[in-house]
Structures are given as structure tokens and as C-alpha cells.
N, C-alpha and C positions, 0 to 999 in steps of 0.2 A: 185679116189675119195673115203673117206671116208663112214664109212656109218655112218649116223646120229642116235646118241641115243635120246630117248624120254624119258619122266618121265611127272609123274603126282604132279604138285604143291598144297604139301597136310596143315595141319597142324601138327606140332610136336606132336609126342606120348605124351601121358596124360595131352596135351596142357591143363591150369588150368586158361588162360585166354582169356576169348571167351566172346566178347559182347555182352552185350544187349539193349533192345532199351533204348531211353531218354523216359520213358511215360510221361515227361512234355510238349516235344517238338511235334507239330503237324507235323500229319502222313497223305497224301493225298494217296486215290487210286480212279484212273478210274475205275468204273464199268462197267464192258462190261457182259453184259444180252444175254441168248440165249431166241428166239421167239419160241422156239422146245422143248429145255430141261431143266428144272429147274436147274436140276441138274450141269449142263454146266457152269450157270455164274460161273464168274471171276473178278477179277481184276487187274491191273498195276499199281504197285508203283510210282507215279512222282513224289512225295516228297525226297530232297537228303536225306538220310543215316543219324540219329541224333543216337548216339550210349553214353553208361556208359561203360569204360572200367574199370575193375576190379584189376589188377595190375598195381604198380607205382614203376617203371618207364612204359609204355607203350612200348612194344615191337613193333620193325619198320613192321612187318606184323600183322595185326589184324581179326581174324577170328568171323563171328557173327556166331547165333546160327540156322539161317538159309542158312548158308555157303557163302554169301558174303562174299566178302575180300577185306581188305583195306588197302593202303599202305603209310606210313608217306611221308611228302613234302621228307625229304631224300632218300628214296628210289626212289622219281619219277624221282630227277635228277640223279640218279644210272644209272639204267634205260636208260634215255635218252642220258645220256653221254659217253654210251659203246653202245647206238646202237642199244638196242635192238626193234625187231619189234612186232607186231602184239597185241599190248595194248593200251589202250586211257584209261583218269579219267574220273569221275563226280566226279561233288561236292559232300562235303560229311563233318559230324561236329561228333567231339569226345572230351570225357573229363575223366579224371581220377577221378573214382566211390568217393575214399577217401576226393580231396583236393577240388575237382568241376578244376582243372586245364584245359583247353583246350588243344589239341592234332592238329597237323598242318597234316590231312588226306584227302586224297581222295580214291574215290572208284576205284577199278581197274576192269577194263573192257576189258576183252578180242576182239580183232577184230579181229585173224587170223583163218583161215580157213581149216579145214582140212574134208571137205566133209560130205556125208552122212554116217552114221556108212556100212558098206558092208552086203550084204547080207548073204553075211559066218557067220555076228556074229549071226545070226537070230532076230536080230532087224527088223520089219518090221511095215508099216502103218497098223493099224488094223481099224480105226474109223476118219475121217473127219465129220464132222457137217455139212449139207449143212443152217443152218442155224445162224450157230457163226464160224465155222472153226475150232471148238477144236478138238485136234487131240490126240492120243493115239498111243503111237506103244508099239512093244511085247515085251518081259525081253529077254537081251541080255544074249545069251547063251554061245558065243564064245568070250569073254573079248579079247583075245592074238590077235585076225585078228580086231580090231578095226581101227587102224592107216594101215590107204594104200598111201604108199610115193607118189603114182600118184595122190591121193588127195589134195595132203598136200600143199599147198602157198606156204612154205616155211619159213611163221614168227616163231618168235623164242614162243608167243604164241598165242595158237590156241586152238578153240574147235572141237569138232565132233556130229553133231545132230544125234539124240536129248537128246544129252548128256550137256548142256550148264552148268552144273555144275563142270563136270571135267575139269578143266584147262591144258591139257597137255602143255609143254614147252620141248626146245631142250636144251641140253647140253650146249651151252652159257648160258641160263638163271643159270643152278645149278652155273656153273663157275664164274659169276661174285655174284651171293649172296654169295658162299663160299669167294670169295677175299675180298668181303668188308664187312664180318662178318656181314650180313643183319638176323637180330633175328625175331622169331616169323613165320618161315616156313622151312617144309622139304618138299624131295623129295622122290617118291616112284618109282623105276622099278617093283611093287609086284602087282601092278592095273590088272594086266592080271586074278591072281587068287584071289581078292577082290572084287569083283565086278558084283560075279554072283545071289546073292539075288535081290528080287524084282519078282512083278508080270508082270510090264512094267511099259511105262515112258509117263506122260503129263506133257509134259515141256512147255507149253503155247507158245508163237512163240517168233521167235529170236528179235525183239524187245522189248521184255522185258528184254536183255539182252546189245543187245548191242545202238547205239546214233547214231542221223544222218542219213547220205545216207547207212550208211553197210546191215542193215537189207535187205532192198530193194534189196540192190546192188547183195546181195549173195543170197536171199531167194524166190525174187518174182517170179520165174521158176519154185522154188520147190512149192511155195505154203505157204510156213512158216516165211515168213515175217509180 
């Protein structure tokens, strides 16, 4: 059996085309209030994705400035048509900044699974709410022990909490964007020693991430659904 490589699905170096929002278009967020801390509200985006993309032509990967990422209708039957797992879209609306032209995108939304970060990287829960649930954990210290193969689902993408930003992907995903010359995304094996700044991480819970039954499916044990 081989051994699987991983890689982290980044933006191209000095990537010069990074959206931003439509401020015409209406932007919804659920507010979710803590009864404890002021400090603790938040909220949940449930408005799709209305984006100005800055370069024309419109590169097939689209990165905003809050690192969503968004992938043209072409890449989703890419995608689907080699197989690969652990992705779903939402909806989602783009246009090129210059002409006002519309852009055929959706949002890509990771669903595979690759566990909780390990306690080797020294990520750990520091702070639950017992009156919202916001949660906090520690700055990951040990970036390289992040991926433990006994975690791992198996899809080709996957994240690691509460890390729901990083998109890690297997060695099919590089494989089929390199054959089909898919523009507007690289890959990094360098995430191990990237990635050690920060104080820690409040990534609010996995559904604001991901749609459906997953959140539930994968979180409601942990707590982080």
C-alpha cells in the first residue's frame, strides 16, 4: 500500500485576484447572543456568497478576502467526474468587477473528515461557554503531527478541527487540477512550518462550515456542531 500524500489547497503566490463582497447585494447573518458574555456574540452567514471579482477573465478557483473559496460550474463537473470525495457546493453569485458580467460559481464546501487536531500538536480546548457554546482552543504548536492517517475518512477533501480554514486535500485532488489545467489555486506540502503564528483558534462550530446532516453527523459527540 502506498502512503498517501497530503497537501494544503492554498492560493497562488502573490494571487492579485481575491474577491470581494457585492456591497449592493444583501448580506444576511443570524445572530446568535451569549446570556453570559457580551463579548461571545456572533454570527452565521446564511446569505449565499455575492462576490466583485477583480480580474477578467475570472480565474476557475476564486479566493475572497476572508478565505472562502469558490469554484466555477467547470471545476465542479471536474470534480465530480474523476471522483473525487469529500466536497459539496452552496450557492453562491460572482461578477467581473470591470464589465458587471456574471461568473457560473459555487461555494465549495469541504465535508471530509480528518479528526480532531492530536494532542501532540498542542492544540487543546481551553474555554467552552456554558451559556453559548463558544469555544477557544490553544495555538498549535506542532503544525507536522496535525494529520493522523487513523483519523482520516479517507476523502480526498478533508478538514481538521478547529482548523476549518485549512483545506487539506490528497494527492488526487493536485493530480486531476494539474491535468486539467484548473487556474486560480496552488498546493503547499510547507503548512507544517507555516502555520505556527497565532494566539489560538475560535472557529465558531462546524456548521458554519459545512450543510445538512454532516455537522451533526461528525460533531454532536464532540460538542462542536
Amino acid at each position: 500500500m502506498s502512503i498517501t500524500r497530503f497537501y494544503l489547497l492554498c492560493e497562488p503566490e502573490g494571487n492579485q485576484c481575491i474577491a470581494d463582497m457585492n456591497e449592493a447585494a444583501p448580506y444576511s447573518v443570524e445572530k446568535i447572543p451569549c446570556p453570559i458574555e457580551r463579548g461571545h456574540a456572533r454570527g452565521r452567514r446564511n446569505s449565499p456568497l455575492d462576490l466583485v471579482v477583480p480580474c477578467d477573465p475570472a480565474l476557475d478557483v476564486v479566493f475572497t478576502w476572508m478565505s472562502e473559496c469558490l469554484i466555477q460550474e467547470s471545476v465542479r463537473l471536474i470534480f465530480e467526474s474523476e471522483g473525487l470525495t469529500g466536497f459539496s457546493t452552496l450557492p453562491a453569485r460572482a461578477k467581473i468587477k470591470k464589465t458587471g458580467t456574471s461568473i457560473p460559481v459555487q461555494e465549495l464546501a469541504v465535508t471530509g473528515w480528518g479528526g480532531m487536531a492530536p494532542e501532540a500538536t498542542g492544540m487543546r480546548e481551553v474555554e467552552r461557554c456554558p451559556g453559548c457554546g463558544h469555544l477557544v482552543y490553544s495555538r498549535l504548536e506542532a503544525p507536522e503531527k496535525l494529520i493522523d492517517i487513523h483519523n482520516w475518512d479517507g476523502s480526498d477533501f478533508f478538514i481538521i478541527w478547529p482548523l476549518p480554514r485549512f483545506r487539506f486535500v490528497s494527492e488526487r485532488v493536485v493530480e486531476v487540477c494539474k491535468r486539467h489545467a484548473v487556474t486560480g489555486v496552488a498546493f503547499s506540502q510547507n503548512w507544517p512550518t507555516a502555520q505556527r503564528e497565532g494566539a489560538g483558534y475560535s472557529p465558531g462550530r462546524l456548521s458554519y462550515y459545512m450543510s445538512r446532516d454532516r455537522p451533526r453527523l461528525l460533531g454532536a459527540t464532540l460538542g462542536i456542531d
